[in-house]
C-alpha positions as CSV (number, residue, x, y, z in Angstrom):
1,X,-107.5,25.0,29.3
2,X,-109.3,23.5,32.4
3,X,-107.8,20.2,31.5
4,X,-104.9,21.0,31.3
5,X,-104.3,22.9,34.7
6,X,-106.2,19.9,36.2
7,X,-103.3,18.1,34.8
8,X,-100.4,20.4,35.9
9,X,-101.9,20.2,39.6
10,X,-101.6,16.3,39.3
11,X,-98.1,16.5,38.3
12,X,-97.4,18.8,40.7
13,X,-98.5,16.7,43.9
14,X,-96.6,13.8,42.0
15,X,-93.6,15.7,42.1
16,X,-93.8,17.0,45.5
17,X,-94.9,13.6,46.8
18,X,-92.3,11.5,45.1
19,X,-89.0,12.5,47.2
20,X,-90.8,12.3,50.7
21,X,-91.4,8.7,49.6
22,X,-88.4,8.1,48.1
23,X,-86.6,9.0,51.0
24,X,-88.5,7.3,53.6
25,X,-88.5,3.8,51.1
26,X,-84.6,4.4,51.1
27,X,-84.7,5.1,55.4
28,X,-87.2,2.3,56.0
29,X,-84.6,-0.1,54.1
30,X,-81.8,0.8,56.0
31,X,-83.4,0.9,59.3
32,X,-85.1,-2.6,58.5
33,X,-81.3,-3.8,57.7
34,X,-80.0,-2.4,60.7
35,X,-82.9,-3.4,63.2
36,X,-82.9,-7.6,61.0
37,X,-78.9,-7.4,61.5
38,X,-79.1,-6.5,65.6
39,X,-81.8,-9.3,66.1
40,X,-79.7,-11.6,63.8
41,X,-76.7,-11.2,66.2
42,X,-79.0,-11.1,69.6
43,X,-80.5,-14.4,68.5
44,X,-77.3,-16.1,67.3
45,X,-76.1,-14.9,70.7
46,X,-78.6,-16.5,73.0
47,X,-78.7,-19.8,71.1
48,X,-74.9,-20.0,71.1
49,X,-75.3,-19.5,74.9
50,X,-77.4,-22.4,75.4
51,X,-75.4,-24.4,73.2
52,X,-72.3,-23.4,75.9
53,X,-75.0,-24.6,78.7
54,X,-75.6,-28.2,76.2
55,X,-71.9,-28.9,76.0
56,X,-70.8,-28.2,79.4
57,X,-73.1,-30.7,80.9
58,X,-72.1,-33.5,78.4
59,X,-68.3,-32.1,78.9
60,X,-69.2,-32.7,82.7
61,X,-70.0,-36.5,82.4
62,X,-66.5,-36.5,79.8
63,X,-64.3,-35.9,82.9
64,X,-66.5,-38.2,85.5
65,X,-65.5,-41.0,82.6
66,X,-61.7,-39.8,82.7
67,X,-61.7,-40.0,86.6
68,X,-63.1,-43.1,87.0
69,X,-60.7,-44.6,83.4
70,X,-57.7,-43.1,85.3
71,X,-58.5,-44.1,89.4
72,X,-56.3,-46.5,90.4
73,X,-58.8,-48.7,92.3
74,X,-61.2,-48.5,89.1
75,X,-58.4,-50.6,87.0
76,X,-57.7,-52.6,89.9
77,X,-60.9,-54.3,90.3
78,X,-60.6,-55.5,86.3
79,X,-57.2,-57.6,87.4
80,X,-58.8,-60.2,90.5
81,X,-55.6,-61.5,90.5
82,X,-54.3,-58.4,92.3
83,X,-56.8,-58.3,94.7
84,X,-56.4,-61.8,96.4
85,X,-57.4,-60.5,99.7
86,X,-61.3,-60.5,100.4
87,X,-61.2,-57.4,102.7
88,X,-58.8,-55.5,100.3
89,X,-61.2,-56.0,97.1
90,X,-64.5,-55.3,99.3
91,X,-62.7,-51.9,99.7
92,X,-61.8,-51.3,96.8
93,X,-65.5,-52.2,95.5
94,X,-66.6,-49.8,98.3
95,X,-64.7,-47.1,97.1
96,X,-65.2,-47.2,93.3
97,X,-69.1,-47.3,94.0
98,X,-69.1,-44.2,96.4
99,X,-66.7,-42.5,94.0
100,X,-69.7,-43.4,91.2
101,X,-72.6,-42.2,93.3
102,X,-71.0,-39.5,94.3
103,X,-69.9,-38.1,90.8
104,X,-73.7,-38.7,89.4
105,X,-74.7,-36.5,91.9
106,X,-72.9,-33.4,91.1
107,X,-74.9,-33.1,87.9
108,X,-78.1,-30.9,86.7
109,X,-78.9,-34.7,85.3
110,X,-79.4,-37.4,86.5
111,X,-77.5,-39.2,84.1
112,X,-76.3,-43.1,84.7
113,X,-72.7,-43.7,85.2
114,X,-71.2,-47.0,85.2
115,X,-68.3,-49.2,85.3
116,X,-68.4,-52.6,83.2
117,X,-65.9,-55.3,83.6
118,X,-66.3,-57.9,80.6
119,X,-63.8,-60.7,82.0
120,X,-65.4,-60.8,85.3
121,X,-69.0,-60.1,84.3
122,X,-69.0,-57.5,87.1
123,X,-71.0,-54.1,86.8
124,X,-71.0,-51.3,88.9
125,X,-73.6,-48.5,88.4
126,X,-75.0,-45.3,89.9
127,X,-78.8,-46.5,89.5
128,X,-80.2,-49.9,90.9
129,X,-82.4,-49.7,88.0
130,X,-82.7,-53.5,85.9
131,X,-83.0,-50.9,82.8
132,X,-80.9,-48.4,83.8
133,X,-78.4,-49.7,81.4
134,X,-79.0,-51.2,77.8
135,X,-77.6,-54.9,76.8
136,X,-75.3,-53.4,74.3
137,X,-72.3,-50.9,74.7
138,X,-71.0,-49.0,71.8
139,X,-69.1,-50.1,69.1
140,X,-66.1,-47.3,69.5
141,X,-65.1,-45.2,72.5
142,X,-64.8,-41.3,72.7
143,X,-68.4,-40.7,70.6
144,X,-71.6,-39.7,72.4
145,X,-74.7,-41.8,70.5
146,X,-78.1,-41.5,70.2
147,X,-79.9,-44.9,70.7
148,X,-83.4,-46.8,71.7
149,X,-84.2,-49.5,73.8
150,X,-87.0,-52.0,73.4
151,X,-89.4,-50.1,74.9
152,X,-89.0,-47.0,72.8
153,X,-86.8,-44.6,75.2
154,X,-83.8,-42.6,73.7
155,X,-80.7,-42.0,75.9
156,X,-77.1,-41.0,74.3
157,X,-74.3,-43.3,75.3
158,X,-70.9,-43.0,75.5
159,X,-67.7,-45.2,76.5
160,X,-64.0,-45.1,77.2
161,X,-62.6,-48.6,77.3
162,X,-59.4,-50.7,78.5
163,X,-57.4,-51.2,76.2
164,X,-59.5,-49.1,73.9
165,X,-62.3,-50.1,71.5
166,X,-61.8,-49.0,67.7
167,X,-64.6,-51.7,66.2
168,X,-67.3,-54.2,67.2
169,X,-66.1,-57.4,69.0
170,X,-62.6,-56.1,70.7
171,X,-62.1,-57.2,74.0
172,X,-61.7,-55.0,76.7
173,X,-60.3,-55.2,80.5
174,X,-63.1,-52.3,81.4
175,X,-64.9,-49.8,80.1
176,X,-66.5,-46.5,81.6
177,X,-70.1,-45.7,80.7
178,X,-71.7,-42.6,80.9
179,X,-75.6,-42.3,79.7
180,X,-78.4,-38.9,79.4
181,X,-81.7,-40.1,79.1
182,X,-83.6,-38.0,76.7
183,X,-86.0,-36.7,79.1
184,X,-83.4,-34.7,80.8
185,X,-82.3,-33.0,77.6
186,X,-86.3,-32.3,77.0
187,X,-86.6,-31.0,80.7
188,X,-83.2,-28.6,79.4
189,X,-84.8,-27.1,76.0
190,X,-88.1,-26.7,77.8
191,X,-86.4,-24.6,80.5
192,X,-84.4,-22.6,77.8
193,X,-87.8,-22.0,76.6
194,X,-88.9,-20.7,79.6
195,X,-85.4,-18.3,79.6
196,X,-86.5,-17.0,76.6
197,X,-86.1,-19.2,73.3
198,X,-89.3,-19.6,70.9
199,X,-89.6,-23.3,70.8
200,X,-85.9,-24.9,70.5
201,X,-85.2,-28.2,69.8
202,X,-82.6,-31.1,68.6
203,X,-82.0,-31.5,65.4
204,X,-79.5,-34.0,63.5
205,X,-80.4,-35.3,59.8
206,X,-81.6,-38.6,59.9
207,X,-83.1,-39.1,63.4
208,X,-86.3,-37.9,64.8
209,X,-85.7,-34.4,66.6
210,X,-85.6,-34.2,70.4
211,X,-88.4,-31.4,71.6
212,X,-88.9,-29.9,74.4
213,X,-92.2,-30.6,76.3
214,X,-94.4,-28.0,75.2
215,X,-93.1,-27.9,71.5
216,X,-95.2,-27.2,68.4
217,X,-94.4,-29.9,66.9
218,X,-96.5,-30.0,63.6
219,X,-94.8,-26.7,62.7
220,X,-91.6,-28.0,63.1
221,X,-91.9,-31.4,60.8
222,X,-93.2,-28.9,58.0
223,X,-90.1,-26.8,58.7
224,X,-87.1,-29.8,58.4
225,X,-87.6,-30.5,54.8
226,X,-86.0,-26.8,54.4
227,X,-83.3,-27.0,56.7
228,X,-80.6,-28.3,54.2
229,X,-77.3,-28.8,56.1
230,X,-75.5,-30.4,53.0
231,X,-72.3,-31.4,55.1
232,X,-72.0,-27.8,57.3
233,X,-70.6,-28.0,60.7
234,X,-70.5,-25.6,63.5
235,X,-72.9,-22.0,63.4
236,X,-75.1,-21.6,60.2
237,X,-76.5,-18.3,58.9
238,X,-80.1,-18.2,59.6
239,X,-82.7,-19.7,56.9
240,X,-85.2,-18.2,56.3
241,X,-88.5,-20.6,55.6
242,X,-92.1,-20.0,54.8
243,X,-95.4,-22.5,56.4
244,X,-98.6,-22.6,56.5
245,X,-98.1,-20.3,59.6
246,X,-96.5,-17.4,58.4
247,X,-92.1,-17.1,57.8
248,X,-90.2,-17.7,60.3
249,X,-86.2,-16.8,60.8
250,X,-84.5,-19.9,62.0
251,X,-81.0,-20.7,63.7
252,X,-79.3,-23.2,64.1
253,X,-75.9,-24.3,66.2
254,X,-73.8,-27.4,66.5
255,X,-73.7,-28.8,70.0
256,X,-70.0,-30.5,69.3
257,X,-70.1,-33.0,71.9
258,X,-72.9,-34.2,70.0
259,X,-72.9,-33.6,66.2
260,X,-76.6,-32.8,67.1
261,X,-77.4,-29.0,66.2
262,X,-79.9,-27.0,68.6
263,X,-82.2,-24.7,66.7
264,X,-84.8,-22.3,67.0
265,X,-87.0,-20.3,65.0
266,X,-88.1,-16.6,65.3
267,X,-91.6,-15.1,63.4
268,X,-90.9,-12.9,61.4
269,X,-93.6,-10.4,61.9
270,X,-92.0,-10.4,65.6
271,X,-88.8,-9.2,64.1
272,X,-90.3,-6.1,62.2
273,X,-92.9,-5.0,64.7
274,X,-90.7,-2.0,65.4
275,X,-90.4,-1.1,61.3
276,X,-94.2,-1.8,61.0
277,X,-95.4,1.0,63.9
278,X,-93.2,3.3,61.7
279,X,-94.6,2.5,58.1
280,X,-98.0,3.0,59.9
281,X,-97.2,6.5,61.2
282,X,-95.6,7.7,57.7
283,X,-98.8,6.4,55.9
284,X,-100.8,8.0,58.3
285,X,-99.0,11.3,57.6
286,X,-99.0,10.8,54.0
287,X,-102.6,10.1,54.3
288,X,-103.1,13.5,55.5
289,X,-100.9,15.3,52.7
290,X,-103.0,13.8,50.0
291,X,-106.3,14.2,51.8
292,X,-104.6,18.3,51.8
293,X,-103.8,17.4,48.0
294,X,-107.8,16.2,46.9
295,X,-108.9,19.3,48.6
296,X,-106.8,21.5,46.2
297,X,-107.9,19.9,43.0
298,X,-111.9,19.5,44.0
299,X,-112.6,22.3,42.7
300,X,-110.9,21.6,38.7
301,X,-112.0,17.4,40.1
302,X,-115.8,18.9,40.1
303,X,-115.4,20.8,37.0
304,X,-113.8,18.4,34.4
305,X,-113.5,15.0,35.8
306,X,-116.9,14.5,37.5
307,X,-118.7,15.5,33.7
308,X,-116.5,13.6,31.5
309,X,-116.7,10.6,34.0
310,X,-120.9,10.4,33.2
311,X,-120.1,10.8,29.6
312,X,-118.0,8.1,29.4
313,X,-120.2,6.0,31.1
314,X,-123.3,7.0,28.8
315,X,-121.3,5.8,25.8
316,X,-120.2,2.5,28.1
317,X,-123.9,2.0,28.7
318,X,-124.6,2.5,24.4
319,X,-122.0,0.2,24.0
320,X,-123.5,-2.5,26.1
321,X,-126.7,-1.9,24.1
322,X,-128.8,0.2,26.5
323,X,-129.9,2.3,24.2
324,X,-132.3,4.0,27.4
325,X,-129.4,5.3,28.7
326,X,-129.7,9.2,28.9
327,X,-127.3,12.3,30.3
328,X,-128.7,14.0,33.4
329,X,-128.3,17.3,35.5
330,X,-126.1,18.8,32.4
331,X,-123.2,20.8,34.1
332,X,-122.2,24.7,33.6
333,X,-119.9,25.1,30.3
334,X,-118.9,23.2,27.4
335,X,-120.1,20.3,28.5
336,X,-123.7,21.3,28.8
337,X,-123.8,21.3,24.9
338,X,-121.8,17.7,24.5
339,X,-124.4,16.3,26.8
340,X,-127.3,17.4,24.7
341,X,-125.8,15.8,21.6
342,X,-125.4,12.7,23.4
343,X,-129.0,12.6,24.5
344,X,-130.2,13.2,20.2
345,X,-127.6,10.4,19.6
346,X,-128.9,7.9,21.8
347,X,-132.3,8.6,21.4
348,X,-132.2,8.4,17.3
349,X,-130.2,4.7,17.8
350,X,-133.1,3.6,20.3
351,X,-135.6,4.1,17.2
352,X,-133.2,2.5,14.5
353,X,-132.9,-0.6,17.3
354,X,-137.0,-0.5,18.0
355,X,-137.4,-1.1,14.2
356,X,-134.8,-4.0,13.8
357,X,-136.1,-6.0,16.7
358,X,-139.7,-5.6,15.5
359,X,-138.6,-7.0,12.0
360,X,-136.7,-9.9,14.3
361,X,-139.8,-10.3,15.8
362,X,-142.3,-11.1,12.8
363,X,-139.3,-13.4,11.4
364,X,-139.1,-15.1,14.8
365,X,-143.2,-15.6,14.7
366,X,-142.9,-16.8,11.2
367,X,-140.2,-19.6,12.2
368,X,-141.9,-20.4,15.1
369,X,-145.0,-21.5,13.0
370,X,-143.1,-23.1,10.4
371,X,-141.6,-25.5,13.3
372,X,-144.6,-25.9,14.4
373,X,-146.2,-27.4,11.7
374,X,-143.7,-29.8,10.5
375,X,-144.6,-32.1,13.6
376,X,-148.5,-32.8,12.6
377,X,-148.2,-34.6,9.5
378,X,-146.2,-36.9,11.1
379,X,-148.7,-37.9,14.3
380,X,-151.5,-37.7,11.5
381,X,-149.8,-40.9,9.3
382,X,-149.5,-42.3,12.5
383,X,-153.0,-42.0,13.8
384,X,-154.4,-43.0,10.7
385,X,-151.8,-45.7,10.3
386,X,-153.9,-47.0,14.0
387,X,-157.1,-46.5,13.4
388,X,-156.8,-48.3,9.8
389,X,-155.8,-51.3,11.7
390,X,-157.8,-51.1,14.2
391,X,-160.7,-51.2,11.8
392,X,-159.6,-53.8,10.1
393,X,-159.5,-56.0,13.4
394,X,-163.2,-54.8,14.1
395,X,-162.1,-52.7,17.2
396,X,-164.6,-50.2,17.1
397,X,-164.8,-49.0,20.1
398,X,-160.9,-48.6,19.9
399,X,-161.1,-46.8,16.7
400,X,-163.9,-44.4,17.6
401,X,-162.1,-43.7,20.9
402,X,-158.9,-42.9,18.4
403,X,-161.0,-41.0,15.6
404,X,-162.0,-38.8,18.8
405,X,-158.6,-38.2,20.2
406,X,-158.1,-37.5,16.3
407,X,-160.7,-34.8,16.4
408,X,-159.7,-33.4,19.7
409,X,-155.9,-33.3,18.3
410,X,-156.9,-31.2,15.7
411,X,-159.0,-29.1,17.2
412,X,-156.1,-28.2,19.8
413,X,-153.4,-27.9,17.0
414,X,-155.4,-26.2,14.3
415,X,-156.5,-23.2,16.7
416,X,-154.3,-20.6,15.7
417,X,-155.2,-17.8,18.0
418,X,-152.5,-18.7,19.9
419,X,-149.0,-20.6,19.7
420,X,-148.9,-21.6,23.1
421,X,-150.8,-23.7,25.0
422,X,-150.4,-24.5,28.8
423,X,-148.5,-27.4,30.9
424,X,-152.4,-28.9,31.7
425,X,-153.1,-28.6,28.4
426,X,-150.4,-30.7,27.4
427,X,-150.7,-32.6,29.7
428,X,-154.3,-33.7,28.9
429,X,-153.6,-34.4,25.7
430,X,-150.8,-36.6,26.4
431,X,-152.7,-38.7,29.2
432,X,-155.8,-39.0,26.2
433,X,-153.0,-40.1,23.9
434,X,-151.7,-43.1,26.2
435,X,-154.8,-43.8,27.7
436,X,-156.0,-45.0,23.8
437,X,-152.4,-47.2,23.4
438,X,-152.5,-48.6,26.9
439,X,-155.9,-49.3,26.1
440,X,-154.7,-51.6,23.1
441,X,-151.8,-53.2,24.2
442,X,-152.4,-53.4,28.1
443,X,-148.7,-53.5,28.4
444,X,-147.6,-50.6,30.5
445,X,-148.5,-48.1,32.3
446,X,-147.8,-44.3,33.5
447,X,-147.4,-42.2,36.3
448,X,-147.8,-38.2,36.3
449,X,-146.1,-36.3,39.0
450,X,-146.2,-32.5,37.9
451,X,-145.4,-29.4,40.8
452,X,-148.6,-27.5,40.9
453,X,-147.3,-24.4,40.3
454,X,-146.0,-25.5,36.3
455,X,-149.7,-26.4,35.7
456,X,-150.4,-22.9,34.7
457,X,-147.3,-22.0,32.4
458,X,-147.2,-22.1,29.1
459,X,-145.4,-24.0,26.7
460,X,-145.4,-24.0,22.4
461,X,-148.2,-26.2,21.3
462,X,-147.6,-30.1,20.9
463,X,-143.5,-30.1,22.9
464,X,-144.3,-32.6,25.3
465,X,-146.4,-35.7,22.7
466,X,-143.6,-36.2,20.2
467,X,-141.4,-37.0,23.5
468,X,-144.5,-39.3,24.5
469,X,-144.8,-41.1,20.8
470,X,-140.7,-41.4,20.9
471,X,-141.3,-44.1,23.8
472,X,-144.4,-45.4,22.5
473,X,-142.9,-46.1,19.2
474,X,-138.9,-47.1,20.1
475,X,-138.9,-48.0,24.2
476,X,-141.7,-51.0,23.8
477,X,-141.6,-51.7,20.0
478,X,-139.9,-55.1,21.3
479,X,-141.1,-57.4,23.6
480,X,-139.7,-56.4,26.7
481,X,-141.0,-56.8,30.4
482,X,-144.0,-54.3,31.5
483,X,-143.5,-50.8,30.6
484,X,-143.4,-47.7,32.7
485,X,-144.0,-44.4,31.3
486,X,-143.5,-41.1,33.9
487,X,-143.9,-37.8,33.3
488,X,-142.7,-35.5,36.0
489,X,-142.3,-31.6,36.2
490,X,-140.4,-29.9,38.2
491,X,-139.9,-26.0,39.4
492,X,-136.5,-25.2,40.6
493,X,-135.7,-22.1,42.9
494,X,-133.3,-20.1,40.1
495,X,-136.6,-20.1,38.5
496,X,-135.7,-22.9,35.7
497,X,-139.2,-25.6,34.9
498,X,-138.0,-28.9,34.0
499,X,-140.6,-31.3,32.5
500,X,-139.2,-35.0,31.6
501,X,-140.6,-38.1,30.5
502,X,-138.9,-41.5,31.6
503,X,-139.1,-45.0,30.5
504,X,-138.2,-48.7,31.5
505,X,-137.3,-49.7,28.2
506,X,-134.2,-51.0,26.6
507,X,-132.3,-47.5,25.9
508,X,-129.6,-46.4,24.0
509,X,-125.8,-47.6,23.9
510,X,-123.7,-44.8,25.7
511,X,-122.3,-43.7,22.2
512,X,-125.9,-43.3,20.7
513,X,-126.6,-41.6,23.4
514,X,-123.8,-39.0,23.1
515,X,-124.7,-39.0,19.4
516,X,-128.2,-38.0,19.6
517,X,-127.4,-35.1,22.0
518,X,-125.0,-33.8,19.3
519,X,-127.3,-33.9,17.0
520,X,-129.8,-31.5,19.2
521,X,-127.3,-29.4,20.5
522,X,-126.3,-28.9,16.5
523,X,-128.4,-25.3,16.0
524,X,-126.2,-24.1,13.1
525,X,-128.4,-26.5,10.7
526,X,-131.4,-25.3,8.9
527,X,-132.5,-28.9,8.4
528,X,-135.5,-30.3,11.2
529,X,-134.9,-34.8,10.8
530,X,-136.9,-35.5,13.7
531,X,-139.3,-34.4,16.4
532,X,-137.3,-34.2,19.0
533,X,-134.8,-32.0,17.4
534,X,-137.8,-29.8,16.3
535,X,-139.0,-29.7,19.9
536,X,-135.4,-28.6,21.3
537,X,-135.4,-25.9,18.7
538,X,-138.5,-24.4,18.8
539,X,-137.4,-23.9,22.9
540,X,-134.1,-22.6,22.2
541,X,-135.9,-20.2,19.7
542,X,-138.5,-19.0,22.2
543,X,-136.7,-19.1,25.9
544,X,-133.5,-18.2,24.7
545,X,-129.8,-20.1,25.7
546,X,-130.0,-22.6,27.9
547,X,-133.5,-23.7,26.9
548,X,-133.6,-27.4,25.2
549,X,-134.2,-31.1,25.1
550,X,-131.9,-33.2,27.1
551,X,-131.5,-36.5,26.8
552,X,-129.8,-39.3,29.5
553,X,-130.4,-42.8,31.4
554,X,-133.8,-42.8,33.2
555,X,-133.6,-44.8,36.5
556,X,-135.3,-47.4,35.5
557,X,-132.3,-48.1,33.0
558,X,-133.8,-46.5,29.7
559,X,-133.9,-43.3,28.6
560,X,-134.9,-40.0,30.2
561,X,-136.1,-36.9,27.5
562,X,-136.2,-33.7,29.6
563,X,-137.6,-30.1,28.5
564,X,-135.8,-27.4,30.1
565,X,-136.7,-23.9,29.7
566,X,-136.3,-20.7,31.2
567,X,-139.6,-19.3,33.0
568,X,-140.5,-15.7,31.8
569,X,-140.5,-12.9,34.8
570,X,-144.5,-12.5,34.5
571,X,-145.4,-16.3,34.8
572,X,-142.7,-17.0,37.8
């Protein structure tokens, strides 16, 4: 009964909440149309504005050409022959260069105008400049375009010729030229910037785009590979592209004299600042509806949800296999009986778990020894193998030094009050063991380098001598040049002990290598074939996954046995 009007209450809040959102989803929509639409237009506006500002000033320099290509005295200085009289052509010169100056003047640039006559080699110009005007002219007349000189600077260019040019090599009787340096355009779009533009620029596919001075120009390369023109002239709806600086609304117009558009980009979060201060006040009020709503259902919240919520974590918890986990501070109700029944449950599966892990235990112990003592026989034939031979060669000293390492083995593996033994332990009997073969062969020698804080640990009996014999027996069974033999341990902070032995000697091939580390990492056999695979089970058996023998390239080129195990919390 108490769930279910816990659950009526819910749908209730649902229901009364759903139309005020529902309605303001539908009104923020329509106002973020509306306010997107207005900012569209008031943007397209102001760029087509300074697009106006762009083509009157290049229209400007169009009529200075068609003054000067219609003045009389202008044409007259292309025909000598019609100006035989000295003082009459000075005059004439006089006037066309005045008329020059004084029509470069008028203009927010300061643009180069100039008169060229071909025949007579004769150039008259508004600058006095050596580079005010480039070695070549265009190609056809009537068409503003964008060039570079030697030295790198951009300028557009454009000519009207007599008679007039249609291709490269006609010959003409004079031709007016009219040139904008692209620093003047620059000095423009950084003023429109300052009039209140983002960061407008130039842009024609193609060629490099003309900035203003302050432009960010990294953003801008990112943005051209999404400004597609495909063939469109004139205004283009605004794009709308995404960088690694946020979205941004972009517009673009054709500046006609130029085929070059002008564009500029808006950020989007700019655009719906306004619709953002409203979403914040609705949530804010909504936020205070449903904090209204939680304090209505507490009361049902406190008496149904808040139990249940505990008993559904107990059972997680029993799930997970913590069988310790109990329920507390049993509520009022129905529930107070479910949580008692819980608590019987969980404690009878604790015992049932307590008596399966102590079977697991004995079997583990059992294994454990049974490992263990498949690795003795095999040092024994070896030892005696030694000390038969050493007899025979009438080493005694050698062979009563081995028959006492023999007796000291034993004694350490044969004392079964314990299956451990620690690192120094180990240790000491390996340093006894090659202390007896370097004695005999006085061909290499070995280096200990252990981190006093392993000494203590412990370790299953005999791990680290089979990994000794292994080099003993394989790394300088040929004649190779003096052997090396190092033993270093190692304590690392996640609280892993690393203990490896390294040789010089010849190694294995990469894929024996690969192969052998197969093999130990192959725990789903029953079957031990050699020590080292008994030594990287017995740790995977007692320190758990991630415990093992690993096996790789020493530095000195041969091969590098490690023993890895996990340190248990009372010995870290």
């Amino acid at each position: 009964m108490k769930s279910s009007i816990f659950t009526n209450m819910v749908i209730a809040l649902l229901l009364l909440l759903t139309p005020i959102i529902a309605l303001y989803a539908y009104s923020n929509h329509t106002s973020s149309s509306v306010l997107t639409e207005e900012l569209v237009k008031a943007k397209r506006t102001q760029v087509e504005t300074f697009v106006g500002q762009l083509g009157q000033l290049f229209a400007q320099y169009d009529s200075y050409q068609k003054m000067l290509y219609e003045s009389t005295e202008v044409r007259n200085l292309a025909y000598p022959d019609l100006l035989s009289d000295d003082l009459l052509r000075y005059r004439t010169l006089k006037t066309v260069s005045e008329e020059i100056y004084r029509l470069a003047g008028y203009g927010a640039w300061k643009g180069i105008i100039a008169v060229v006559y071909p025949k007579t080699g004769m150039i008259i110009k508004s600058s006095s400049s050596l580079d005010a005007l480039p070695s070549a002219f265009p190609d056809k007349d009537g068409f503003w375009s964008y060039q570079t000189n030697s030295q790198g600077a951009a300028y557009f260019i454009e000519s009207i010729s007599s008679p007039a040019k249609n291709a490269k090599g006609d010959e003409t009787d004079l031709t007016v030229i009219a040139k904008v340096d692209e620093g003047e355009i620059k000095s423009d779009l950084s003023e429109m910037k300052a009039n209140g533009l983002e960061d407008p620029f130039l842009y024609k596919p193609g060629f490099t785009p003309i900035y203003n001075y302050t432009a960010n120009q990294a953003l801008i390369r990112e943005m051209l590979p999404g400004m597609k023109l495909d063939g469109a002239e004139g205004n283009l709806e605004p794009l709308l592209l995404r960088t690694s600086e946020g979205d941004f609304q972009v517009h673009m117009e054709m500046v006609q004299p130029l085929g070059w558009y002008l564009v500029d980009y808006v950020p989007i979060g700019t655009i719906m600042a306004p619709i953002h201060r409203n979403q914040t006040m609705f949530y804010a009020i909504s936020g205070m509806m449903l904090f209204m709503a939680c304090i209505l259902g507490f009361i049902l919240y406190r008496s149904i949800r808040i139990p249940f919520r505990k008993l559904m974590q107990g059972m997680n918890f029993i799930e997970k296999g913590i069988y310790t986990s109990r329920m507390k501070d049993p509520p009022k109700g129905e529930f107070r009986y479910v949580y008692h029944k819980f608590n019987s449950m969980a404690a009878r599966i604790e015992e049932l778990i307590e008596d399966v892990l102590k079977e697991q235990l004995r079997a583990k112990e059992a294994n454990v020894k049974q490992l263990q003592s498949q690795i003795n026989p095999h040092f024994l034939y070896n030892t005696l193998a030694y000390i038969k031979s050493m007899v025979e060669l009438e080493e005694k000293e050698a062979a009563v030094s081995m028959t006492m390492n023999l007796s000291k083995y034993y004694r350490y593996t044969t004392k079964l009050s314990s299956s451990f033994a620690t690192v120094q332990e180990e240790l000491d009997l390996v340093a006894n063991y090659l202390d007896i073969h370097r004695m005999l062969t006085d061909d290499f020698e070995y280096e200990l380098d252990i981190d006093p804080a392993m000494l203590a640990m412990e370790l299953p009996r005999l791990t680290l001598q089979p990994l000794v014999e292994n080099v003993i027996v394989h790394a300088f069974r040929k004649p190779v040049q003096y052997g090396a033999v190092r033993i270093r341990g190692v304590l690392e902070a996640s609280g892993m002990a690393r203990l490896s032995v390294e040789d010089n000697g010849p190694g294995l091939e990469p894929a024996q290598l690969e192969g052998l580390q197969a093999k130990l990492r192959n725990s789903n056999s029953d079957r031990i074939d050699s020590g080292l695979q008994n030594v990287h089970q017995r740790l995977m058996l007692l320190f758990g996954k991630g415990s093992g023998l690993s096996v790789g390239v020493s530095e000195w080129g041969g091969l590098c046995a490690e023993l890895i195990w996990q340190v248990p919390d009372n010995e870290s």
